[in-house]
C-alpha positions in Angstrom: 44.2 93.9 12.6 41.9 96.9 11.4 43.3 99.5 9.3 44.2 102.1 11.9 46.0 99.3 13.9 48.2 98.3 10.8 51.6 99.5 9.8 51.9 101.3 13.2 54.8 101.0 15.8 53.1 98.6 18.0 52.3 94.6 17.1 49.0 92.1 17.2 51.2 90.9 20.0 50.4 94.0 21.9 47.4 94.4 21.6 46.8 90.6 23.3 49.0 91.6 25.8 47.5 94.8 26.7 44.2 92.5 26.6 45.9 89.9 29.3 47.1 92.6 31.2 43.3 93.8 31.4 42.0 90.7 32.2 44.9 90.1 35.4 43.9 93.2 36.7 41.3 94.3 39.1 40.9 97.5 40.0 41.1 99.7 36.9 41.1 103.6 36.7 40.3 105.2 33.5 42.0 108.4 32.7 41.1 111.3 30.2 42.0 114.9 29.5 41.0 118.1 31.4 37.9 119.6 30.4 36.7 116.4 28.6 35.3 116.2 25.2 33.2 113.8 23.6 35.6 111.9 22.3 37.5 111.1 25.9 34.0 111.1 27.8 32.4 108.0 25.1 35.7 106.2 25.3 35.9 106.2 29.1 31.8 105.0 29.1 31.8 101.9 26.4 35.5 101.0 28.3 33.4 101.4 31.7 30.6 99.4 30.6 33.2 96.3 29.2 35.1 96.5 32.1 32.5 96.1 34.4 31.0 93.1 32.5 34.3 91.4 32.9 33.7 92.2 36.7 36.5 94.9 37.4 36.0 97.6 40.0 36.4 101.0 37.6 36.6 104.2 38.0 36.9 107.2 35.7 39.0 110.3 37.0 38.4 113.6 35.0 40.7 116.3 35.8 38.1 118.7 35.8 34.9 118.6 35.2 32.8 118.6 31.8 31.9 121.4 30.2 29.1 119.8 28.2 26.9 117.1 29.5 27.1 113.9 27.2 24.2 110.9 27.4 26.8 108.4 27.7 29.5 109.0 30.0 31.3 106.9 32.7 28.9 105.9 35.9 31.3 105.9 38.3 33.8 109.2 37.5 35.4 111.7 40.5 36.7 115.0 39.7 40.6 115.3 39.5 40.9 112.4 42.7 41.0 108.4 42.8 39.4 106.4 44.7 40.5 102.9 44.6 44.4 101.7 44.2 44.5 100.9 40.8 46.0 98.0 39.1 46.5 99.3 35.6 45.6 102.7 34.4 44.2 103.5 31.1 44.4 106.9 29.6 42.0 107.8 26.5 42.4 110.8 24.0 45.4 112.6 26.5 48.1 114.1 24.9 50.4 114.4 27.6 50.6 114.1 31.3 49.9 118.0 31.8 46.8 117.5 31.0 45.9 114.1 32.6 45.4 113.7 36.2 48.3 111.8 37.3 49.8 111.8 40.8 52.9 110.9 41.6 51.4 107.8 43.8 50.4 106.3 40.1 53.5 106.9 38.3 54.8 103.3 39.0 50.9 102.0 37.8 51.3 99.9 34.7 49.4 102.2 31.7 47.8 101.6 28.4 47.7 104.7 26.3 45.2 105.1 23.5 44.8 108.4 21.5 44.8 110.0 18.1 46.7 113.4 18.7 49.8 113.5 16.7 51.5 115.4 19.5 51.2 112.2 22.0 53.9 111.7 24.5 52.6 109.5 26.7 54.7 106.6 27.9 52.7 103.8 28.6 53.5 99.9 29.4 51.5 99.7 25.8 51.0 102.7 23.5 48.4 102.8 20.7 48.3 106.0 18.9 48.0 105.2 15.2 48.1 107.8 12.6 45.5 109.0 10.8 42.1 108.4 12.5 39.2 110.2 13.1 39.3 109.7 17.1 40.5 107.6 19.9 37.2 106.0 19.9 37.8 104.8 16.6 41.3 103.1 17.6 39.0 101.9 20.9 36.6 100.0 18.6 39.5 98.3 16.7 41.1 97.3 19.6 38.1 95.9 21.3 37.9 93.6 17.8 41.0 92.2 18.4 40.5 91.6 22.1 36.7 90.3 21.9 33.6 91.5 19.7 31.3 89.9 21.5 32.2 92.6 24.2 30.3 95.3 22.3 27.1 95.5 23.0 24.5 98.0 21.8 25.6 100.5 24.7 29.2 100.0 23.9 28.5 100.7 20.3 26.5 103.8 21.1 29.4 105.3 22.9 32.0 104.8 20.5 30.0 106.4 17.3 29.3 109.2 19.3 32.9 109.9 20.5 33.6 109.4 16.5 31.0 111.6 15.5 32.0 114.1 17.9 35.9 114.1 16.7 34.9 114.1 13.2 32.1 117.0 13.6 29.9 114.5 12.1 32.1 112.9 9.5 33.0 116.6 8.3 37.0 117.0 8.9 39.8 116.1 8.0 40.3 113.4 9.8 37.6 111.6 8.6 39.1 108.5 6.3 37.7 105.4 4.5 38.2 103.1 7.9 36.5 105.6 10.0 33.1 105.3 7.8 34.1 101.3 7.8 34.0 101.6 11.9 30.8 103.7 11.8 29.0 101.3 9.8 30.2 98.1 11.9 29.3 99.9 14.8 25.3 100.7 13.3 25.4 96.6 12.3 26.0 96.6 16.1 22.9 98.5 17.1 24.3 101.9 17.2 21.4 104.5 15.8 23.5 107.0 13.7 20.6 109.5 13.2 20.0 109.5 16.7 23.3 110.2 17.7 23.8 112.9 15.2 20.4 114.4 15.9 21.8 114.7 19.6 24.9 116.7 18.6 23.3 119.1 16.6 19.9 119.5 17.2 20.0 120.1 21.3 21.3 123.9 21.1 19.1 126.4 23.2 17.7 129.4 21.5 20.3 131.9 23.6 22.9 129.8 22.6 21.6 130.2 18.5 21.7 133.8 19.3 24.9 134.3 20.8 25.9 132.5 18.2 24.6 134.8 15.8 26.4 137.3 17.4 29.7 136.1 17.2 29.2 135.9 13.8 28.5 138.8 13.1 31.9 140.5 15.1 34.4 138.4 13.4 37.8 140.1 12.3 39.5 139.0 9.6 43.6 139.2 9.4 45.6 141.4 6.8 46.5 138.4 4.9 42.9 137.8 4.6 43.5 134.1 5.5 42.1 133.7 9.2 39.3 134.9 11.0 38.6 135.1 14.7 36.1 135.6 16.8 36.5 137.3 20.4 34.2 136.2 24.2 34.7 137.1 27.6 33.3 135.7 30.5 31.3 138.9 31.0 29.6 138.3 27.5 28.9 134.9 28.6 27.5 136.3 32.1 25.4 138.9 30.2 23.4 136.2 28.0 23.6 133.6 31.2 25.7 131.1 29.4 28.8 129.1 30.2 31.5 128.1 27.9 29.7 124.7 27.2 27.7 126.6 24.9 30.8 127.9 22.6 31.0 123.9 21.6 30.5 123.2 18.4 31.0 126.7 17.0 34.6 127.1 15.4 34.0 123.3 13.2 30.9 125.9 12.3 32.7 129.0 11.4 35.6 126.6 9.8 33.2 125.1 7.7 31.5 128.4 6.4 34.7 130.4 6.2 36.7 130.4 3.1 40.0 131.0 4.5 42.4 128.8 5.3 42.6 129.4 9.4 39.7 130.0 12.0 40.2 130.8 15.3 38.0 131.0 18.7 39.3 133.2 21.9 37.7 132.8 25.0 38.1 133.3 28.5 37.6 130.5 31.4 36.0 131.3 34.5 39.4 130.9 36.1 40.4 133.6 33.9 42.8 131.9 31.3 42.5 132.4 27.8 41.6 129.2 25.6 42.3 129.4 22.4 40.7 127.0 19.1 42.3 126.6 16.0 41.1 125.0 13.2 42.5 125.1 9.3 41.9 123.3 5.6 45.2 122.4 5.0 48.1 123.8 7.3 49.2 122.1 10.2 47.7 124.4 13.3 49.5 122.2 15.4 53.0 123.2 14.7 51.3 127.1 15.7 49.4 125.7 18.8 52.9 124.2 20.3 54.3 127.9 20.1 51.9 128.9 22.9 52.7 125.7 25.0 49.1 123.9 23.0 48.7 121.2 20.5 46.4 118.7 19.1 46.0 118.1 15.1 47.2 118.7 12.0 43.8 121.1 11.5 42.5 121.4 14.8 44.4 122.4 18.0 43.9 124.4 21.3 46.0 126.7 23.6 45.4 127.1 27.4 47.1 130.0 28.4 47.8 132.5 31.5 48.5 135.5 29.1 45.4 138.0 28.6 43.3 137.1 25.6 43.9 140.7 23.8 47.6 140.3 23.7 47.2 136.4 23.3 45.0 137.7 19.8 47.5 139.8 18.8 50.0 137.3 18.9 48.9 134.8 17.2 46.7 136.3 14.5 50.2 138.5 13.8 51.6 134.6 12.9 49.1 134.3 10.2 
């Protein structure tokens, strides 16, 4: 087994399992987390693109729909609905069942669960959720080893560095260890093209989004301890520059990497009109603060979805730093 699958709580004999189970089964729905990232949208495309080699009738169900729009992502997805009766259910980078689309007509569906968040509590038939990795399409790739190499193609390869790339900001937190760089570079031998896929993370940003940006910057508070910052949008800033939220990705791993302080934080509001909150920190666990408000996530990034206005959600929070 590869690194991230070693010295973990499942076996080599699960991961064969999970692979027989796969193989008896054929209608398979892929599940990932509301508002998908990159990380959940790669991992549900190269799994889309096995699955249908090995002639399985998939589907991918996001809960709702993506705020950014990814290259790679799943062909044949439906927003928070199924369409087929499933076989076997696999959820990707989901933390819990909150934020997973999950009727109560699938609860009986045998599930493999594969993620990275620390705070996973997922009970699936077979649970992979190794610690320390850079993303679940890292654990993906290492699973799909074990199973079958010759089931990634140069497709399949794309996907899963750029759901890597995407968790790891481009190889620049935390989370980025020896084996992740080891998968990256498997996965280039494999005809994935690392400078394209970087060049597509951080080179497609419109001007307005550059100067919002810019803005935001420039209106960050800092907190009496000196150790976070924060930066403050509403939907009616968004509205005024003719942006969505989609183009807030991408900006706190920025701030976080240009801030010397330990904690950075983003507020925003959601068109529905809750407030999302993005932590990110050098050292301290931000997940322990993020499962105070009901979020969670990593060691040193996490997120809150809450009901509670985002001025009195600031003052909150930045009074716990």
């Amino acid at each position: 087994m590869g690194p991230n699958l070693k010295n973990n709580s499942f076996t080599k004999k699960d991961i064969l399992n999970s692979f027989k189970l796969i193989k008896k089964s054929k209608n398979i729905t892929l599940l990932t987390h509301f508002r998908p990232d990159g990380d959940g949208i790669s991992a549900c495309a190269a799994l889309e693109d096995i699955l249908l080699r090995l002639n399985k009738n998939v589907e991918t169900i996001y809960p709702t729909k993506p705020e950014f729009k990814f290259k790679r992502s799943s062909k044949n997805s439906f927003i928070n609905q199924h369409k087929q009766k499933p076989d076997l259910l696999i959820a990707l980078d989901t933390a819990n069942y909150e934020r997973l689309y999950y009727p109560k007509v699938l609860e009986n569906t045998p599930l493999i669960n594969i993620d990275h968040h620390i705070s996973n509590q997922l009970n699936g038939t077979y649970n992979f959720v190794p610690q320390k990795t850079s993303s679940t399409c890292e654990i993906l790739f290492e699973l799909i080893k074990e199973w079958n190499i010759k089931l990634i193609n140069k497709y399949t390869a794309e996907c899963l560095l750029s759901g890597i790339l995407y968790d790891s900001n481009i190889f620049q937190t935390q989370s980025t260890y020896a084996s992740t760089l080891r998968v990256s570079a498997e996965l280039m031998e494999l005809g994935a093209d690392l400078y394209k896929l970087k060049t597509e993370l951080i080179s497609n940003k419109d001007p307005k989004i550059v100067s919002l940006w810019g803005k935001l910057l420039s209106n960050i508070k800092i907190t009496e301890s000196g150790q976070a910052v924060w930066a403050k949008i509403t939907q009616e800033d968004l509205k005024k520059e003719n942006l969505t939220i989609s183009s807030l990705i991408g900006f706190n791993n920025f701030l976080s990497q240009i801030a010397d302080v330990e904690y950075t934080l983003l507020f925003y509001e959601t068109e529905s009109g809750q407030t999302k909150v993005s932590l990110r920190s050098k050292t301290k666990d931000v997940n322990k603060l993020a499962a105070k408000f009901g979020g969670g996530g990593h060691k040193n990034a996490s997120g809150i979805l809450s009901d509670e206005p985002i001025n009195s959600l600031i003052k909150k929070i930045t009074s716990l730093l």
